[in-house]
C-alpha positions, 0 to 999 in steps of 0.5 A: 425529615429524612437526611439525604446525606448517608453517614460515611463511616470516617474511621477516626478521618476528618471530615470536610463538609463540602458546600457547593455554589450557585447551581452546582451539585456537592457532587462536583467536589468528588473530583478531589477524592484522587488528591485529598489526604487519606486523612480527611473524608470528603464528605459532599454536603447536597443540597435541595433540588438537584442530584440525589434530591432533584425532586425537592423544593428549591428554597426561598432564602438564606435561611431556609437552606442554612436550617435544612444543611443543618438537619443533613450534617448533625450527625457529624459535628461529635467529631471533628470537622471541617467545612468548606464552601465556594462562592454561594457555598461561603455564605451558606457555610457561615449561617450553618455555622452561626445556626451550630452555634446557637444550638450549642454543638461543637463548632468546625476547628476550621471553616474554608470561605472560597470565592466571597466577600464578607457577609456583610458586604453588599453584592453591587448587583442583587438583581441579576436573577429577575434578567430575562433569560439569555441576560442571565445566561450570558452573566453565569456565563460570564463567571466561568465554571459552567459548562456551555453544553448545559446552556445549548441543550434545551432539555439540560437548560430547562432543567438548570436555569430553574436551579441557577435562578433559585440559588442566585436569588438566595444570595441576592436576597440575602440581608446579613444580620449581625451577630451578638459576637464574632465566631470563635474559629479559625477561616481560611478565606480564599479567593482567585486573583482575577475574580471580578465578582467580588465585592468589598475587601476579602480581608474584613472576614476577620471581623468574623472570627475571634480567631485567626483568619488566614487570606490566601490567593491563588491564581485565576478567576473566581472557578479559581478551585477548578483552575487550581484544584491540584493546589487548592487540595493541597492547602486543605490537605497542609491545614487540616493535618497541621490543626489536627496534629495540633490539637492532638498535643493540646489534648496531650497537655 
């Protein structure tokens, strides 16, 4: 299978892998590209079935679309790297990162959670993609984040809820299996202080991680990185330079 995601020459840069949530096209994170520390390569990780592979099948779980984001960001685990992901995005990050593992390849010094419990915390409502279609609208709706427009033009609507259906789907079938062992890196689990989406305590990340695990809240609700993007860029920017200036004096001694 051809990779759709094009190598971006980082020049000694740090790249950040960037997941999207339900629906939403990697694309949305160019955005940061004004803000994020010359340092860093912003690097949008697509998914199947929208932007530049809109003709693609959507997946059929977790698993699925973990094993093909593996195939797209291969290349850029020689070096390292970072990954972040929001909402759908955290729980697709940390199964790419459980598949990085298992094949021996050099893990991300950090991973951004955004937006989401714990894996094995179980959403209290698993079904809301099976809603009939103006439920279901109203419940995205109901989260912020989306444009009305896409919801009011029948062609863009035609097109969207297909791909919001599939990607809540994922996250309502997903059955979280536990590891052999915790994973030995460093999260930054983030979320907004007015998210209501979330379920169980954001604090039991740590029980996936060997590492530290750092919890930071940031005003607004769950779209909370587009409420606070200037300030979420920037606790990026502060953590990954921070890491790498450490592990440059690491590899000094």
């Amino acid at each position: 299978m051809n990779s759709y995601l094009r190598k971006v020459p980082t020049m000694n840069r740090i790249p950040l892998l960037c997941l999207p949530y339900a629906g939403g096209s990697a694309q949305v994170y160019k955005k940061w590209s004004k803000g994020i520390h010359p340092s860093i390569s912003l690097i949008p990780v697509e998914m199947a079935g929208r932007g530049s592979r809109m003709s693609e099948k959507l997946y059929e779980d977790v698993r699925e679309a973990a094993e093909d984001l593996l195939r797209q960001v291969r290349e850029y685990t020689c070096e390292p790297y970072a990954i972040f992901g929001h909402s759908m995005g955290s729980l697709l990050a940390y199964e790419l990162i459980h598949l990085i593992h298992a094949e021996g390849l050099p893990l991300p010094f950090a991973a951004f959670m955004s937006g989401r419990a714990a894996p094995h915390c179980v959403d209290a409502d698993r079904t809301t993609f099976q809603l009939p279609d103006e439920a279901f609208i109203a419940e995205v709706q109901s989260l912020g984040g989306t444009p009305l427009e896409l919801f009011q033009d029948k062609e863009l609507r035609s097109l969207f809820v297909p791909i919001l259906r599939a990607d809540f789907k994922l996250v309502g079938t997903y059955e979280h299996k536990p590891p052999q062992a915790p994973l030995p890196l460093k999260l930054i689990v983030m979320n907004g202080i007015g998210d209501t989406s979330l379920c169980g305590d954001v604090a039991e990340w740590q029980l996936h991680t060997t590492e530290i695990c750092d919890i930071v809240q940031f005003e607004g609700s769950h779209f909370f990185i587009h409420e606070q993007e200037h300030e979420v860029v920037s606790l990026i920017n502060d953590t990954l330079l921070r890491m790498s200036a450490d592990s440059r004096i690491m590899q000094k001694q």
